[in-house]
C-alpha positions in Angstrom: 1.1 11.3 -6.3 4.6 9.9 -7.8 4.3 6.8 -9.2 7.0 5.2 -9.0 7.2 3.5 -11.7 5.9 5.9 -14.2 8.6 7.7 -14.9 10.1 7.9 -18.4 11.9 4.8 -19.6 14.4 4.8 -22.2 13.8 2.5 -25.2 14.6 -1.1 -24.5 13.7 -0.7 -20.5 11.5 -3.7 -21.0 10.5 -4.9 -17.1 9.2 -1.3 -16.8 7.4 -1.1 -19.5 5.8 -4.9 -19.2 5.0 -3.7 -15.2 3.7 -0.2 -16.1 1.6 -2.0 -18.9 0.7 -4.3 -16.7 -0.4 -1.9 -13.7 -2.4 0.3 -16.3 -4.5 -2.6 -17.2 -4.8 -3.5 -13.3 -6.3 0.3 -12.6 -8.2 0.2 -15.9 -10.2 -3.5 -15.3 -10.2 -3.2 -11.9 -8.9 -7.1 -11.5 -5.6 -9.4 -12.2 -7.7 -11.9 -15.1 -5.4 -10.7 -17.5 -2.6 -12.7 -19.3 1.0 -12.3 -20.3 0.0 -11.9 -23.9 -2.2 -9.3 -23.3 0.4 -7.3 -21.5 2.7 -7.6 -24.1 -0.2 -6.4 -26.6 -0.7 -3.1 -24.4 3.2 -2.5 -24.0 3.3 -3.2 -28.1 6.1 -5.7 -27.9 5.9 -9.8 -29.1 4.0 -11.9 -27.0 7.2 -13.8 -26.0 8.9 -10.3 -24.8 7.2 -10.9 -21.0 9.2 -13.6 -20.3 12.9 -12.4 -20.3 11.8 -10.7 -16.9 8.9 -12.8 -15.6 9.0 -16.4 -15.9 5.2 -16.2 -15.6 2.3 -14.7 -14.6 2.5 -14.8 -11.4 6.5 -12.9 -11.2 4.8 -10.4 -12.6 2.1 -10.0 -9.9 4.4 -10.1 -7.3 5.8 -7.3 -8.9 2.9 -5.6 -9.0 2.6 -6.0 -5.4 5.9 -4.7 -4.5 5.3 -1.6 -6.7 2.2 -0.8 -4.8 4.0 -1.1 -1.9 6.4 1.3 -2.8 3.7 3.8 -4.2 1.8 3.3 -0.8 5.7 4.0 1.1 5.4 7.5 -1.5 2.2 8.1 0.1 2.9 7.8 3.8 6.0 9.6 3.3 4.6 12.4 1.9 2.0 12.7 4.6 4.8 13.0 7.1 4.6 17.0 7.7 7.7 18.1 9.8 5.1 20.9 11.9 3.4 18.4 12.5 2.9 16.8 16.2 3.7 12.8 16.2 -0.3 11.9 17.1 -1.1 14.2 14.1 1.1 12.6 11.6 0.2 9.1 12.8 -3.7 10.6 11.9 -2.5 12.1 8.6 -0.7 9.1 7.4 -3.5 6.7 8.0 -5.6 8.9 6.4 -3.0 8.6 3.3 -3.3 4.4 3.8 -6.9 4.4 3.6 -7.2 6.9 0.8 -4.0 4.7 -1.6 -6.9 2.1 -1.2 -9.8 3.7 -2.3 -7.9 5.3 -4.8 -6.1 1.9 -6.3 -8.3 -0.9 -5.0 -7.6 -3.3 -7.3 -3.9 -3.1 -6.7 -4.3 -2.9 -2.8 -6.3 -6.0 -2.6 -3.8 -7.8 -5.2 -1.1 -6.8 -2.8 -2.4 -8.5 -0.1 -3.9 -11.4 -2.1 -2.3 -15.2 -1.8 -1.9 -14.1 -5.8 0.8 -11.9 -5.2 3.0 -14.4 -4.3 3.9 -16.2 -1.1 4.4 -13.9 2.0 7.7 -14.3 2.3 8.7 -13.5 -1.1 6.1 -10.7 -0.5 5.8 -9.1 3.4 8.8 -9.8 3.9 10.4 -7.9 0.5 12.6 -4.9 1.9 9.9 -2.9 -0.1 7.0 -4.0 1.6 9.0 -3.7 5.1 9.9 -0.4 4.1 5.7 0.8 4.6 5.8 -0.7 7.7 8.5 0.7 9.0 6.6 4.4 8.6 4.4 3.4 11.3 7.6 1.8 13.5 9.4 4.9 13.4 6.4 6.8 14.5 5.7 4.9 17.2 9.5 5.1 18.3 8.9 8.8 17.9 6.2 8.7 20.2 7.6 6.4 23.0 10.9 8.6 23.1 8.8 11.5 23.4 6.9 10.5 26.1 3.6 10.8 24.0 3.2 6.9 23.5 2.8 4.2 25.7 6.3 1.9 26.3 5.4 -1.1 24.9 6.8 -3.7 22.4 6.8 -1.8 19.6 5.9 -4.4 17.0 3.1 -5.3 18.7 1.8 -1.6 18.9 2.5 -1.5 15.1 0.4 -4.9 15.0 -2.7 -3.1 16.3 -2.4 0.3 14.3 -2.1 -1.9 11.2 -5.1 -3.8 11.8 -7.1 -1.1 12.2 -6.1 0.9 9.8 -6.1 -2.3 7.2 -9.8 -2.8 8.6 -11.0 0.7 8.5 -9.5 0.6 4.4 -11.7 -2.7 3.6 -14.4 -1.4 4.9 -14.7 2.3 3.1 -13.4 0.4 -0.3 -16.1 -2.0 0.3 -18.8 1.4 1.1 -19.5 -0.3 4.6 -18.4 2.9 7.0 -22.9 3.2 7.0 -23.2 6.3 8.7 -26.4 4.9 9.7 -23.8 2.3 11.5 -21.2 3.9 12.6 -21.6 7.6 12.6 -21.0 10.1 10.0 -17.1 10.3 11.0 -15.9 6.8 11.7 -13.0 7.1 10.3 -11.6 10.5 12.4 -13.8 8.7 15.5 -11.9 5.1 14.8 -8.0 6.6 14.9 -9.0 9.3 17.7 -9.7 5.8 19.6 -6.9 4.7 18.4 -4.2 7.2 19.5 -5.9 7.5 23.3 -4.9 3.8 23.2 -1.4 4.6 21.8 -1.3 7.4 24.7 1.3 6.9 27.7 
């Protein structure tokens, strides 16, 4: 996986080094209790350094979020096999969701966390937008091909989300009990799915 913002910075890059720090310690602790300070500690620069980029603690969070958006855009990009038929990339890429959040699940649930930042300032950041609109483009694929339904798109992308968002708490969380719900919920859940997708 590219991470997009572990990439070699040249000296002085401050804002990447503060975020990277600060994503490290995320992944490491698996929770967002830490401070400004402490960031600056790991990324070995004055405790006062932090705030030339982020004001507080919270800018930094939100950028956090935004950077796991884009690592999660990486993700479902990647998945996107050109060989592939449209249901089976729409399968394969929420496979990639679901395993970005058991891989990072301190960073997924910070980028959906009130924490983060208002939702605006958040959802509505080109970078976050740029995830969902994977999924849109999909499911334009599949309505021009005649494999989808014709239906309002967003509202498609509404339900796919949900699910998919759902079926990721719930494997984080260890809750996919095969005694529950089967040894393969989570092939039997999007094969549900994409009959309901199907025109």
């Amino acid at each position: 996986m590219e991470d997009p913002i572990a990439q070699p910075y040249h000296h002085g890059d401050l804002r990447r080094t503060l975020t990277e720090s600060a994503l490290q310690m995320l992944q490491e602790s698996k929770s967002w209790q830490f401070t400004l300070r402490e960031v600056a500690r790991r990324a070995g620069v004055s405790h006062a350094a932090p705030y030339r980029h982020f004001p507080d603690k919270a800018a930094l969070l939100s950028e956090l979020a935004k950077v796991g958006f884009d690592m999660l855009g990486v993700e479902l990009t990647a998945a996107l096999l050109d060989h592939l038929s449209v249901e089976e990339q729409f399968a394969v890429a929420a496979k990639a969701y679901i395993k970005f959040g058991n891989a990072n699940p301190a960073l997924y649930h910070l980028m959906f966390s009130s924490d983060a930042g208002a939702q605006d300032e958040v959802h509505l950041n080109e970078r976050a937008t740029s995830t969902l609109n994977v999924l849109i483009a999909l499911l334009e694929r599949g309505q021009k091909e005649g494999v989808f339904k014709k239906r309002a798109v967003q509202g498609h992308a509404a339900t796919c989300w949900a699910l998919v968002h759902g079926l990721t708490l719930l494997s984080m969380n260890g809750l996919l009990l095969p005694e529950k719900v089967g040894d393969e919920p989570i092939d039997s859940a999007l094969t549900t799915l994409i009959e309901g997708l199907r025109a």
